[in-house]
HTML snippet that shows the backbone in 3Dmol.js (N, CA, C, O; Angstrom):
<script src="https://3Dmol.org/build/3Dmol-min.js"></script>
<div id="view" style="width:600px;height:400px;position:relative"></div>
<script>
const pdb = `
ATOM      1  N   UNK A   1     -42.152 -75.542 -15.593  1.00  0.00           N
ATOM      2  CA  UNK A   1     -42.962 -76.361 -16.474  1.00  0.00           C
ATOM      3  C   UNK A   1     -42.369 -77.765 -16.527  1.00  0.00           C
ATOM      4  O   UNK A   1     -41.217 -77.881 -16.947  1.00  0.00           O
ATOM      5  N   UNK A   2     -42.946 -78.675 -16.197  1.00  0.00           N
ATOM      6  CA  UNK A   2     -43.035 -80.395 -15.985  1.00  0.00           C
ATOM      7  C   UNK A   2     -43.212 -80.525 -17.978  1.00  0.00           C
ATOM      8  O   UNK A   2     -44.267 -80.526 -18.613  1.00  0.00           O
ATOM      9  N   UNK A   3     -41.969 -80.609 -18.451  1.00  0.00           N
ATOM     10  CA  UNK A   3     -42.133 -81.026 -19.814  1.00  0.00           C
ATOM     11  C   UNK A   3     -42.649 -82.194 -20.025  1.00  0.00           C
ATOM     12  O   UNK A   3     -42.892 -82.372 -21.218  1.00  0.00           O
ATOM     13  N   UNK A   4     -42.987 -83.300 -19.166  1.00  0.00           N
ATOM     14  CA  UNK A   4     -43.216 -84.757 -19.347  1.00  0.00           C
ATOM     15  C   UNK A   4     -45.448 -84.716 -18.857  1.00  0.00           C
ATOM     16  O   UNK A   4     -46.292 -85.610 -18.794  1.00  0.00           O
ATOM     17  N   UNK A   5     -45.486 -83.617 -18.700  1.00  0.00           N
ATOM     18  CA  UNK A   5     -47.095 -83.114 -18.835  1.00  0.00           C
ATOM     19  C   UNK A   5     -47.602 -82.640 -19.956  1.00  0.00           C
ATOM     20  O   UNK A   5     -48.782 -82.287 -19.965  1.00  0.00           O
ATOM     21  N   UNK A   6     -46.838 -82.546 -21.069  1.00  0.00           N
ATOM     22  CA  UNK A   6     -47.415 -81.541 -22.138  1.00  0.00           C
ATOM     23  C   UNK A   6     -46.727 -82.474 -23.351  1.00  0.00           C
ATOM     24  O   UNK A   6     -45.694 -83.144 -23.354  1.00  0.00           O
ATOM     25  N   UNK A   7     -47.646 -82.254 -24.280  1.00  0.00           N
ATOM     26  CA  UNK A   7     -47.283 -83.223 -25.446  1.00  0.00           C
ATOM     27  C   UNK A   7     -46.566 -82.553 -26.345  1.00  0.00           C
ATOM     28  O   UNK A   7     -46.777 -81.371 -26.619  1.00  0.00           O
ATOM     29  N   UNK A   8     -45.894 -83.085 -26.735  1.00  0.00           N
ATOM     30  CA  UNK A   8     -44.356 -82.806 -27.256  1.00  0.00           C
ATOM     31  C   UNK A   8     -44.653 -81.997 -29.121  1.00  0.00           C
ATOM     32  O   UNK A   8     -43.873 -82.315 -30.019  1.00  0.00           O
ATOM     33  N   UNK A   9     -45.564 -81.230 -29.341  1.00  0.00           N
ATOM     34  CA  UNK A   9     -46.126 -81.282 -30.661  1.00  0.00           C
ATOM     35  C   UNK A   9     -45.149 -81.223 -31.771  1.00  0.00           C
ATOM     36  O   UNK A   9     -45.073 -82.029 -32.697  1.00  0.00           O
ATOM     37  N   UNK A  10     -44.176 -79.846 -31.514  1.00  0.00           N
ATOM     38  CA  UNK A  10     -43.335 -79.749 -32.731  1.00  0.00           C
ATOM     39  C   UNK A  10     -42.129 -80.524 -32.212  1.00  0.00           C
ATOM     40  O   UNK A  10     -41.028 -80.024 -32.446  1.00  0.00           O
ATOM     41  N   UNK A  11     -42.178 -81.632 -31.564  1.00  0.00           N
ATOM     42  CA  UNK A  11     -41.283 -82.300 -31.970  1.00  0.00           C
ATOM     43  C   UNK A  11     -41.031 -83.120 -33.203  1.00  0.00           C
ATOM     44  O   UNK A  11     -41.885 -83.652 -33.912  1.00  0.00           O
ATOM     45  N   UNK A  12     -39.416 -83.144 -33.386  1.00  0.00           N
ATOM     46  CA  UNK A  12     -39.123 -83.469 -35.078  1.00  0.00           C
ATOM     47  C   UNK A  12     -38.988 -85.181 -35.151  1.00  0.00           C
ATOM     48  O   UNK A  12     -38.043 -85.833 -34.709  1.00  0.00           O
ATOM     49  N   UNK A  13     -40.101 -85.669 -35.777  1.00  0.00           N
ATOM     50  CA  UNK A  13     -39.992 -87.230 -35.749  1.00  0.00           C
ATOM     51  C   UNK A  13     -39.240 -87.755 -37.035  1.00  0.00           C
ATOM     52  O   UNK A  13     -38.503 -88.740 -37.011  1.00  0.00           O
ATOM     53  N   UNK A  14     -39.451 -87.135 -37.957  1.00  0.00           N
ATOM     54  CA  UNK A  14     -39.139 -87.426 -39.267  1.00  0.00           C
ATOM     55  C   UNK A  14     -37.288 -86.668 -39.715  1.00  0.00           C
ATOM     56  O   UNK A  14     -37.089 -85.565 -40.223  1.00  0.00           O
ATOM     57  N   UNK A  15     -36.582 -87.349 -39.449  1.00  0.00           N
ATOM     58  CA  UNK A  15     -35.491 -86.528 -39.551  1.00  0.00           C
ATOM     59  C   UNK A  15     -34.480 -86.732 -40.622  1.00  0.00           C
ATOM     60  O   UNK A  15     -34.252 -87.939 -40.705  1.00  0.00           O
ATOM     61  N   UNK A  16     -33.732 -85.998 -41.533  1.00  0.00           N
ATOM     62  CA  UNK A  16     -33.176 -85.286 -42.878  1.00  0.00           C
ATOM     63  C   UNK A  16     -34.618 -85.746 -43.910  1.00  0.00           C
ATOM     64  O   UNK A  16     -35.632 -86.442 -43.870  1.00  0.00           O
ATOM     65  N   UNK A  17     -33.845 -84.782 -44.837  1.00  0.00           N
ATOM     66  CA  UNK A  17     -34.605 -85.096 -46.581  1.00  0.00           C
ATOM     67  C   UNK A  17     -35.367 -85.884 -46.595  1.00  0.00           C
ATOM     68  O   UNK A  17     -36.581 -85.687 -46.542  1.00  0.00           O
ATOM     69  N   UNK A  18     -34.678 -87.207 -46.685  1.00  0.00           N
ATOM     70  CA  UNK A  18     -35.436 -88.264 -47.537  1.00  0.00           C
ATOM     71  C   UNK A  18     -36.562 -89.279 -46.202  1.00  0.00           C
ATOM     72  O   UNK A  18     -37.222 -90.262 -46.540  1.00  0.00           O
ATOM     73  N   UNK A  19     -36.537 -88.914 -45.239  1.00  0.00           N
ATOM     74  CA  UNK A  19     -37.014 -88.728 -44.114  1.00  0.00           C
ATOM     75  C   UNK A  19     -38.621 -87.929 -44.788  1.00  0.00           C
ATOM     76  O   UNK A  19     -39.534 -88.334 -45.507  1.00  0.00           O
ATOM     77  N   UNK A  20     -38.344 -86.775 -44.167  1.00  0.00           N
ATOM     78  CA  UNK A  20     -39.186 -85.600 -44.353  1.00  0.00           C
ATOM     79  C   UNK A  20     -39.748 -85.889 -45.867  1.00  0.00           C
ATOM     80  O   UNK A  20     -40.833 -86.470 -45.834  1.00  0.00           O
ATOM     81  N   UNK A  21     -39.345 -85.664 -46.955  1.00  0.00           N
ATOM     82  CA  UNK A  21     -39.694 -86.034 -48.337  1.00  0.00           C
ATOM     83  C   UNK A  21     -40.644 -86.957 -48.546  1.00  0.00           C
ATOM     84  O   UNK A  21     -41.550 -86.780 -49.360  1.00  0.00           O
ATOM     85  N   UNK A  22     -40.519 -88.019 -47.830  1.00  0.00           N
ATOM     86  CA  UNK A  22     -41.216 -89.315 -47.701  1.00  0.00           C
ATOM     87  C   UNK A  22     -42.366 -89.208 -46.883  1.00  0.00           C
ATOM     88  O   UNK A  22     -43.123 -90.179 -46.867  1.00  0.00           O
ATOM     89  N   UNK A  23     -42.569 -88.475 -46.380  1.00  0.00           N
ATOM     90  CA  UNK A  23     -43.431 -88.691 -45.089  1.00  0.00           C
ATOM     91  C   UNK A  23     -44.692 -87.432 -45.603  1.00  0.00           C
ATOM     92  O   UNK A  23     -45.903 -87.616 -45.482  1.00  0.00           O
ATOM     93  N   UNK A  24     -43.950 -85.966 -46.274  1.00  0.00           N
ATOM     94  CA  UNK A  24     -44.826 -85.490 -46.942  1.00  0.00           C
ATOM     95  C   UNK A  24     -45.309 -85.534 -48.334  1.00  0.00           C
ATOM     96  O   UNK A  24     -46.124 -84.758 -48.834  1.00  0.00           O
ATOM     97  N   UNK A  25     -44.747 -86.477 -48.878  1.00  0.00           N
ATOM     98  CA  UNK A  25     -45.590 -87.521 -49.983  1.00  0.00           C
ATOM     99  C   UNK A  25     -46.503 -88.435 -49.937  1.00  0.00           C
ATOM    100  O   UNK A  25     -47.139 -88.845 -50.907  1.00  0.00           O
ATOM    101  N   UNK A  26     -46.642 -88.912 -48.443  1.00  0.00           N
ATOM    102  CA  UNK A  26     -47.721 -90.161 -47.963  1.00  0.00           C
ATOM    103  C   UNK A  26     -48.786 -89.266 -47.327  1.00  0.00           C
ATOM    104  O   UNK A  26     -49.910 -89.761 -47.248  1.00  0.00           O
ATOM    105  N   UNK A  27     -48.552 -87.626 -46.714  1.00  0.00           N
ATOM    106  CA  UNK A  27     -49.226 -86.964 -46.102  1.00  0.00           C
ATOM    107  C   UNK A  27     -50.203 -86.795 -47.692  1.00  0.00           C
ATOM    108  O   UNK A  27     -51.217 -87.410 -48.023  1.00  0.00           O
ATOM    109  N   UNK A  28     -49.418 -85.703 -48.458  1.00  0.00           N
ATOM    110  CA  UNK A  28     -49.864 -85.148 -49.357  1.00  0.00           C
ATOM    111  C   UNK A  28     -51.168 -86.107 -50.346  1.00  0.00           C
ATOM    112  O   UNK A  28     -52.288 -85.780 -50.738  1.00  0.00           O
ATOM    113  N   UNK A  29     -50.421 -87.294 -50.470  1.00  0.00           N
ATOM    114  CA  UNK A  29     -51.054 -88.187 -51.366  1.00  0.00           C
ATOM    115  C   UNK A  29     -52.929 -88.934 -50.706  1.00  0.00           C
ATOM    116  O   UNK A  29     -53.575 -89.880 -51.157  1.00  0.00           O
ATOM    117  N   UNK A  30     -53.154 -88.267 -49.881  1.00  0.00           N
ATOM    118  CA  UNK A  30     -54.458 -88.845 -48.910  1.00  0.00           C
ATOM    119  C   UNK A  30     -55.120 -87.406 -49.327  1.00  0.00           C
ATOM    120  O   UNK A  30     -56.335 -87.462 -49.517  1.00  0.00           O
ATOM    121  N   UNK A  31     -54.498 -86.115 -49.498  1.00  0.00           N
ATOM    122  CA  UNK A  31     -55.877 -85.350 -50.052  1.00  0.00           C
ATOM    123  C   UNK A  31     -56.487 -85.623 -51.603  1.00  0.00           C
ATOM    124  O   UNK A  31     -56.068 -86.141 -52.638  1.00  0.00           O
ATOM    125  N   UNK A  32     -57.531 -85.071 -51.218  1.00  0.00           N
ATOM    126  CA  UNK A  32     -58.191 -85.779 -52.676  1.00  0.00           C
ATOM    127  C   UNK A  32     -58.793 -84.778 -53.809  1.00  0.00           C
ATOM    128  O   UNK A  32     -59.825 -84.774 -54.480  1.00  0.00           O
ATOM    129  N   UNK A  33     -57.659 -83.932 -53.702  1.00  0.00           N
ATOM    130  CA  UNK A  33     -58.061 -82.927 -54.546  1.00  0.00           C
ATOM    131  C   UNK A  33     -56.646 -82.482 -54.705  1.00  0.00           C
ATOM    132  O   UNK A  33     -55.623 -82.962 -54.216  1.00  0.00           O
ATOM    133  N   UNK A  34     -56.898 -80.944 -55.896  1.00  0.00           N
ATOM    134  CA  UNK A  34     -55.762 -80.554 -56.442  1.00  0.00           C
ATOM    135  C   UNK A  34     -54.773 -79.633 -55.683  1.00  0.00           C
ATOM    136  O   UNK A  34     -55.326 -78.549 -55.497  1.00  0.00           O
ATOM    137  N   UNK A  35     -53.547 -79.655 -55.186  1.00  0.00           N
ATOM    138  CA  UNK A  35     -52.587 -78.332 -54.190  1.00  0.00           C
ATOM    139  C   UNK A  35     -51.569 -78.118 -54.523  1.00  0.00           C
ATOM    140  O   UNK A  35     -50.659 -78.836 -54.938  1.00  0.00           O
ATOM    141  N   UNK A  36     -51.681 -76.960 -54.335  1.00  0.00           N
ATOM    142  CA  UNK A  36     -50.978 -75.498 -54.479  1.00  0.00           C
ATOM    143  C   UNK A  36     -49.619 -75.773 -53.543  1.00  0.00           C
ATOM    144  O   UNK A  36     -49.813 -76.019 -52.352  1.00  0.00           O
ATOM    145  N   UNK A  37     -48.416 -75.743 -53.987  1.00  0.00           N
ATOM    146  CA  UNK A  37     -47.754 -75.639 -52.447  1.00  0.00           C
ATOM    147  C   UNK A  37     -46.190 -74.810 -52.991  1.00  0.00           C
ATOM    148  O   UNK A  37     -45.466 -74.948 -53.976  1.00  0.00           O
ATOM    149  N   UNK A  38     -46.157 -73.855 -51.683  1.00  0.00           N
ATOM    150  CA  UNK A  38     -45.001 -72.556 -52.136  1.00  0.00           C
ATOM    151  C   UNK A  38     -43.735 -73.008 -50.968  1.00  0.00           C
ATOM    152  O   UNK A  38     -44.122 -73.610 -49.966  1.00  0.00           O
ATOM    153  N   UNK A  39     -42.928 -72.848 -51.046  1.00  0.00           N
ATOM    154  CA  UNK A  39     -41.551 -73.292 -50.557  1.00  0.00           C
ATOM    155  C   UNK A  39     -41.694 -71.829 -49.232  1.00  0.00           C
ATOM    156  O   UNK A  39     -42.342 -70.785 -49.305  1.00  0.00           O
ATOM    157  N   UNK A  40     -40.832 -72.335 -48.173  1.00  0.00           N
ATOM    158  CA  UNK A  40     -40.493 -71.043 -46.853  1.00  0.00           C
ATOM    159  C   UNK A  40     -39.629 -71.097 -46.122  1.00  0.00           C
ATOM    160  O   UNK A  40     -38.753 -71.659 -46.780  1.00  0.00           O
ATOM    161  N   UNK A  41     -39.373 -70.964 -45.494  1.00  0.00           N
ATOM    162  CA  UNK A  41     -38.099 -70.180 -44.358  1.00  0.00           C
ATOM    163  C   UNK A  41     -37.481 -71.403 -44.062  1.00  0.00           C
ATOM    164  O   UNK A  41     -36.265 -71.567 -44.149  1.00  0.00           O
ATOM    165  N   UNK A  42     -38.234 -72.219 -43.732  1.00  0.00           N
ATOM    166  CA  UNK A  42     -37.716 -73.963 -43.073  1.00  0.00           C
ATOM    167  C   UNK A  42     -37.535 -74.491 -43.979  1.00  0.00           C
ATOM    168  O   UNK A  42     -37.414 -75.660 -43.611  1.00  0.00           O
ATOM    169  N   UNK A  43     -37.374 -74.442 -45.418  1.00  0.00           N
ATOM    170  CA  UNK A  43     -36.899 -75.342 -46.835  1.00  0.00           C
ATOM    171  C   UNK A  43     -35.750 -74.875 -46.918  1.00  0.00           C
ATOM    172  O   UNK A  43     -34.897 -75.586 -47.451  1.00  0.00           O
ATOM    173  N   UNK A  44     -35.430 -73.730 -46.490  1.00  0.00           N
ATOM    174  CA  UNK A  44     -34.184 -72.704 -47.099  1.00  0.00           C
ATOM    175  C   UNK A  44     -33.049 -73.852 -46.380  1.00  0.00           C
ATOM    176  O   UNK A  44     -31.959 -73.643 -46.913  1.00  0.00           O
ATOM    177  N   UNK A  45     -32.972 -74.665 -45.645  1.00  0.00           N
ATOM    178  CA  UNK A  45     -32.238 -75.454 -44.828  1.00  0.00           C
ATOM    179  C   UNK A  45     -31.471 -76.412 -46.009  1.00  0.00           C
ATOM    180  O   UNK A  45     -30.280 -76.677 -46.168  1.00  0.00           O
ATOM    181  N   UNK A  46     -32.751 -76.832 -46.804  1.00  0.00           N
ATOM    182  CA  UNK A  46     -31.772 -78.094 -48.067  1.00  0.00           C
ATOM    183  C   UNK A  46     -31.529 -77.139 -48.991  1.00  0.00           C
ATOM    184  O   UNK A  46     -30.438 -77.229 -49.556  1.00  0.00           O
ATOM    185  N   UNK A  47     -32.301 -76.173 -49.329  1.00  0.00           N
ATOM    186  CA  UNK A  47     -32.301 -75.171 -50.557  1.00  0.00           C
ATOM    187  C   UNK A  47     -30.446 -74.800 -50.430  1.00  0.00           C
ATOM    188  O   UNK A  47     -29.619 -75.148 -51.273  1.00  0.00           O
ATOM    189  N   UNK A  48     -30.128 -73.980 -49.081  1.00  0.00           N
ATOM    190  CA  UNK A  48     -28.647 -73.636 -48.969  1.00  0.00           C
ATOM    191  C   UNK A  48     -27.544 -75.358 -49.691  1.00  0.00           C
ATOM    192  O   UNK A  48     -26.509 -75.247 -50.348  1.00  0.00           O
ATOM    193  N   UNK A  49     -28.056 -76.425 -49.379  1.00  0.00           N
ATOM    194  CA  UNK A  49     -27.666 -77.441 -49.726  1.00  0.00           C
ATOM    195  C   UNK A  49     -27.921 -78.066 -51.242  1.00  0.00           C
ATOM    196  O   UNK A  49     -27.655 -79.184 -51.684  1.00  0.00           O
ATOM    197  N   UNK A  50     -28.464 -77.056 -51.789  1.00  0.00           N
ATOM    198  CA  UNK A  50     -28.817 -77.621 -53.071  1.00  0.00           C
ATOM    199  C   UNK A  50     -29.783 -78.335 -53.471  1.00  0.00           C
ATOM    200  O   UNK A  50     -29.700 -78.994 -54.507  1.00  0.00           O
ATOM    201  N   UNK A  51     -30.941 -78.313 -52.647  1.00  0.00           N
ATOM    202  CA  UNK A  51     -32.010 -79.039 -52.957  1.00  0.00           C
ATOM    203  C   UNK A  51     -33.944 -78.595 -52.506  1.00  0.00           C
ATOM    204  O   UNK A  51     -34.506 -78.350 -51.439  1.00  0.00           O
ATOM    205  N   UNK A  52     -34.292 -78.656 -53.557  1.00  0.00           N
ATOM    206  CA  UNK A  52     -35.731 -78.100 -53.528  1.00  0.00           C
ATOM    207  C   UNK A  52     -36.578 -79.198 -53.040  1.00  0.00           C
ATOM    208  O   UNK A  52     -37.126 -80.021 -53.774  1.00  0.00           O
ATOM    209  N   UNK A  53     -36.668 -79.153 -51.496  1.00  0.00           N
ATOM    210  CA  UNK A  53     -37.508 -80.550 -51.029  1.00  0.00           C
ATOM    211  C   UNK A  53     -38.949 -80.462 -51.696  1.00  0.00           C
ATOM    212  O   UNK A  53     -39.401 -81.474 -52.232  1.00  0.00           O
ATOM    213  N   UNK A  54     -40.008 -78.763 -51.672  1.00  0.00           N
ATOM    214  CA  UNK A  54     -40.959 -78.758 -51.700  1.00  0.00           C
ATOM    215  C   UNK A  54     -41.100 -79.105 -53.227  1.00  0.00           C
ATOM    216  O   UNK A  54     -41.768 -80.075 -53.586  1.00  0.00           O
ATOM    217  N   UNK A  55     -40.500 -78.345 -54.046  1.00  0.00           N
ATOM    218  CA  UNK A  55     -40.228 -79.276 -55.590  1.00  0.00           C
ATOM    219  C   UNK A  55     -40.482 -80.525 -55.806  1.00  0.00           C
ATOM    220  O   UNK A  55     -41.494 -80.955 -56.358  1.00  0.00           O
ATOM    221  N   UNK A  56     -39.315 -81.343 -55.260  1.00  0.00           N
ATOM    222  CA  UNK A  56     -39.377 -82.723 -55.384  1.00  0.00           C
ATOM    223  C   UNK A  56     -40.436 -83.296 -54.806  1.00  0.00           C
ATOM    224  O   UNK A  56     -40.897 -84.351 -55.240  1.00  0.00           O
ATOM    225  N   UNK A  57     -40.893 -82.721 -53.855  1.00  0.00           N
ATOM    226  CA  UNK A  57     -42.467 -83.876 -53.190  1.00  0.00           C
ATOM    227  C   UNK A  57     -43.456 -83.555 -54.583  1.00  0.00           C
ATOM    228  O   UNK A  57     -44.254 -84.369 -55.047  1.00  0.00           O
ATOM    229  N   UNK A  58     -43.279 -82.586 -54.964  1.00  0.00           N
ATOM    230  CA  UNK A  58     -44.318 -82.272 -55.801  1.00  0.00           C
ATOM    231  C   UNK A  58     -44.253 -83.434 -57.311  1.00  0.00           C
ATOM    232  O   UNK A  58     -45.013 -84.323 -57.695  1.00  0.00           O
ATOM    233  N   UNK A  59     -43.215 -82.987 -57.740  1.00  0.00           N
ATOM    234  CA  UNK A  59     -42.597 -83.928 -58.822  1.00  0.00           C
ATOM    235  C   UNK A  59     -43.123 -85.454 -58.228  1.00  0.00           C
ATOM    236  O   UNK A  59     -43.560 -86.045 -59.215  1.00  0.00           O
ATOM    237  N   UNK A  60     -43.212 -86.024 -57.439  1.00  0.00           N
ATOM    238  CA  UNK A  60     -43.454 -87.370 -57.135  1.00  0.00           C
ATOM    239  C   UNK A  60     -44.892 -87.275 -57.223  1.00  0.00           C
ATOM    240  O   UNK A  60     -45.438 -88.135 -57.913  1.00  0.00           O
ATOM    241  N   UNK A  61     -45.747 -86.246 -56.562  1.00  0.00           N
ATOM    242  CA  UNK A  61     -47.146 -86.308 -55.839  1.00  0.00           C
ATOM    243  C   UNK A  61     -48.399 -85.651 -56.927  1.00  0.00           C
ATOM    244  O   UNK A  61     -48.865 -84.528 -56.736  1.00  0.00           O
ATOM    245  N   UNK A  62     -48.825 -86.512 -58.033  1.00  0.00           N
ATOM    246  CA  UNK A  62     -49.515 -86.082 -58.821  1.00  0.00           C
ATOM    247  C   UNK A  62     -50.201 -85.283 -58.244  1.00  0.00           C
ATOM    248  O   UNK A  62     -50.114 -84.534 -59.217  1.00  0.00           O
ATOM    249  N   UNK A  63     -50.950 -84.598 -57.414  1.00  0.00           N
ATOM    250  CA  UNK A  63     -52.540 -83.913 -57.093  1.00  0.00           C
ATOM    251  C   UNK A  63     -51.596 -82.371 -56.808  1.00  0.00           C
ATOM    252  O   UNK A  63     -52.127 -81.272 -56.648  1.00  0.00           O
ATOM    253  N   UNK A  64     -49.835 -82.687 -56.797  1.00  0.00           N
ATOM    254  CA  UNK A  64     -49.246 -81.381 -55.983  1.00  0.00           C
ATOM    255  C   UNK A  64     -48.859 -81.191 -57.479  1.00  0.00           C
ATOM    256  O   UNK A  64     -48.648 -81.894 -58.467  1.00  0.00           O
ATOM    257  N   UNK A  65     -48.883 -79.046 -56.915  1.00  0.00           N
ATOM    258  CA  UNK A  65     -48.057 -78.485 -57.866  1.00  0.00           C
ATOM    259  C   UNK A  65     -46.963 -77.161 -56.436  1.00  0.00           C
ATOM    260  O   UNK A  65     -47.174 -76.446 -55.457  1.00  0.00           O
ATOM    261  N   UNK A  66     -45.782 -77.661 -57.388  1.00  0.00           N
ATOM    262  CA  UNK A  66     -44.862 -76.505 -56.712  1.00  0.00           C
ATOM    263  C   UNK A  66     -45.285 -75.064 -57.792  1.00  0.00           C
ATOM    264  O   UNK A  66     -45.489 -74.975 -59.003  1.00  0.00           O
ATOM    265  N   UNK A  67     -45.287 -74.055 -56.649  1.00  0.00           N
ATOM    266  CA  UNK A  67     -45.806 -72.804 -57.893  1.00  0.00           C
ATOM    267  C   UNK A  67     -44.848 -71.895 -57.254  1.00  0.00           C
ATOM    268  O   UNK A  67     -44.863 -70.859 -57.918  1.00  0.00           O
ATOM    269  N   UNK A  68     -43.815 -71.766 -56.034  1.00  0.00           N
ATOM    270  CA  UNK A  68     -42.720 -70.395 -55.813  1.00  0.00           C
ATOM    271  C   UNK A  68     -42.177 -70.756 -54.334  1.00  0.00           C
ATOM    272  O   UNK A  68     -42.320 -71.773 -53.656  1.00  0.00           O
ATOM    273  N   UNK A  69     -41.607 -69.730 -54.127  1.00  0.00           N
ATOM    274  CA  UNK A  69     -40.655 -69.840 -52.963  1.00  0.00           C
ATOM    275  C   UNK A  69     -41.012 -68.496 -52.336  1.00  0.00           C
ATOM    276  O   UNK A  69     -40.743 -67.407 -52.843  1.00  0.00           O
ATOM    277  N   UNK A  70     -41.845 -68.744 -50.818  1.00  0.00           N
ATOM    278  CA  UNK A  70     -42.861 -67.766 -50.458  1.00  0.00           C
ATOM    279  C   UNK A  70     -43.808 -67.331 -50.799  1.00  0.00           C
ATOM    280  O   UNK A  70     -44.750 -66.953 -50.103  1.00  0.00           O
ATOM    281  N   UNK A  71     -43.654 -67.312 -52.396  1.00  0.00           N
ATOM    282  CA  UNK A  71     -45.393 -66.973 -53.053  1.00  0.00           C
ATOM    283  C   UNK A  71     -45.204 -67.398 -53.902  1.00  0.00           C
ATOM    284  O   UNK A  71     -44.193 -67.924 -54.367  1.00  0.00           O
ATOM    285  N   UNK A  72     -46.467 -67.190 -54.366  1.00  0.00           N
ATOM    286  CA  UNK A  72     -47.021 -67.966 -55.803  1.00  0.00           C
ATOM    287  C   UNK A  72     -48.354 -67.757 -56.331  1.00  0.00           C
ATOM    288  O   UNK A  72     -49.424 -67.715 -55.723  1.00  0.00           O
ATOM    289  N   UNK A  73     -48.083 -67.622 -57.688  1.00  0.00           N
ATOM    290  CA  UNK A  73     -49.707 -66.664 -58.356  1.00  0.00           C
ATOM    291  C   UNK A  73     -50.542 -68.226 -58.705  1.00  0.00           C
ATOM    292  O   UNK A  73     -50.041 -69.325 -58.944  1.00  0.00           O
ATOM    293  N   UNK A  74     -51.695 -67.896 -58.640  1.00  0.00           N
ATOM    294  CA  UNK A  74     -52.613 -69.176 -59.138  1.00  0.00           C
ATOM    295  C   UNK A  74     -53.810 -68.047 -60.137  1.00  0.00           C
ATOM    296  O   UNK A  74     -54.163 -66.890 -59.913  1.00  0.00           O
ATOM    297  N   UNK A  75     -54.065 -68.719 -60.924  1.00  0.00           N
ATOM    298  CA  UNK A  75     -55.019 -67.983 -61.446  1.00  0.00           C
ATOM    299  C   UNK A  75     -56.382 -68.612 -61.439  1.00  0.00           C
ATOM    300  O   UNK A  75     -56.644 -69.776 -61.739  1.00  0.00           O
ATOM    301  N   UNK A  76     -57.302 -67.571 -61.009  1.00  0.00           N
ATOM    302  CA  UNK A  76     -58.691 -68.137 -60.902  1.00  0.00           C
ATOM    303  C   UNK A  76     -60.137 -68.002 -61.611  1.00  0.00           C
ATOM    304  O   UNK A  76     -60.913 -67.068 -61.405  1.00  0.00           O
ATOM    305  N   UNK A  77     -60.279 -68.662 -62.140  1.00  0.00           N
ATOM    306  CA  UNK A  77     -61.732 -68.863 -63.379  1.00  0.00           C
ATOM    307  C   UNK A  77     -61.293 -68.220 -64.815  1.00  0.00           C
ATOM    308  O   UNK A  77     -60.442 -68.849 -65.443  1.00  0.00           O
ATOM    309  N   UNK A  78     -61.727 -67.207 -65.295  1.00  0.00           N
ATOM    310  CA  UNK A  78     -60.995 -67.514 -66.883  1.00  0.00           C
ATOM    311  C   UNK A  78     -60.786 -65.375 -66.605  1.00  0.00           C
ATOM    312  O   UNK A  78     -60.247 -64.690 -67.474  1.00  0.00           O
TER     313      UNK A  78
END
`;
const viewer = $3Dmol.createViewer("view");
viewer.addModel(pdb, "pdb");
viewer.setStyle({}, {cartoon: {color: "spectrum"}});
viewer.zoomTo();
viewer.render();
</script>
């Protein structure tokens, strides 16, 4: 496989925290409605370091709510 034929998708452009943090706060902040968002396997990276990235985007990103780490209950209509 000719790697220089195929587009590079999960490559990592955005690199540490405040990197990443930043970049899914400018993502997040263009939907236009209300989200749900649960922490996973690839957070556990700052989490071991002491830090809740998916938390903190949320805390910045009015329309986000952090609701768990892998899951999370939402409740729907009354």
């Amino acid at each position: 496989m000719d790697p220089r034929k195929y587009n590079l998708l999960y490559e990592l452009k955005h690199i540490g925290y405040a990197a990443q943090k930043e970049y899914a706060e400018q993502q997040l902040s263009k939907i236009p409605f209300h989200v749900y968002l649960v922490s996973g396997n690839h957070d556990r990276w700052y989490e071991s370091m002491g830090a809740n990235i998916v938390g903190d985007v949320c805390d910045t990103v009015p329309n986000a709510e952090y609701i768990g780490r892998d899951e999370g209950d939402i409740e729907v209509g009354e």
